[in-house]
C-alpha positions in Angstrom: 34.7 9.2 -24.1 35.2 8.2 -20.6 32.8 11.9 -19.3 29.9 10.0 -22.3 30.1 6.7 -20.5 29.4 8.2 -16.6 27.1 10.5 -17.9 24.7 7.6 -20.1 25.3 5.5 -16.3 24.0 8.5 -14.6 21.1 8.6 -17.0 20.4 5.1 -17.0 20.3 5.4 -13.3 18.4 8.4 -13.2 15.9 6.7 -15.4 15.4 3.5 -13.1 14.8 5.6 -10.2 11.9 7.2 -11.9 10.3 4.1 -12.4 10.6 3.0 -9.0 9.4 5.8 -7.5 6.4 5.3 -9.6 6.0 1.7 -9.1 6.5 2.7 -5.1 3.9 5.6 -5.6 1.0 3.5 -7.3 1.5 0.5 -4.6 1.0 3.0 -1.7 -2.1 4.4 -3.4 -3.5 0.5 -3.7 -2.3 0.2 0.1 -3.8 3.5 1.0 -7.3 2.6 -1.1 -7.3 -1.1 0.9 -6.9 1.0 4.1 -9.6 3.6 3.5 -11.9 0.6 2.5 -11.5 -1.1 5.3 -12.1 1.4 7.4 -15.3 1.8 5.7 -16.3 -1.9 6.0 -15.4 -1.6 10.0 -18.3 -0.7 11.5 -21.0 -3.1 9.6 -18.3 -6.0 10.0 -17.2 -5.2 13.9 -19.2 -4.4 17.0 -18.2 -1.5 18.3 -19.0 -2.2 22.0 -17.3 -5.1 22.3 -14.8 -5.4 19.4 -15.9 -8.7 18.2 -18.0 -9.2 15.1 -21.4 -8.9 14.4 -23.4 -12.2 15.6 -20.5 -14.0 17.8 -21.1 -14.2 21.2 -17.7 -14.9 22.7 -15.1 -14.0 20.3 -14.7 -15.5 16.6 -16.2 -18.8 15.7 -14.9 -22.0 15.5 
């Protein structure tokens, strides 16, 4: 009875680390889609040259 109990805990435990590892999984592909977005948005947000945005002249605006 003992070898039933440690082997439904090693289930059960099995079990929750497969939903982590896909709760994990889909929050790094969000993180990863917000990244590669971003990096899309860069250029028509930031000026290149100067690292500031578009239409400030000395740095962010007040």
């Amino acid at each position: 009875m003992e070898f039933l109990e440690i082997l439904a805990n090693q289930m059960a435990t099995a079990i929750d680390n497969a939903i982590l590892l896909q709760k994990l999984e889909r929050a790094n592909l969000e993180l990863t889609r917000a990244y590669d977005a971003t990096l899309e948005a860069g250029p028509e947000l930031w000026n290149c040259a100067t690292g500031k945005p578009k239409g400030t002249a000395g740095g962010l605006p007040k």
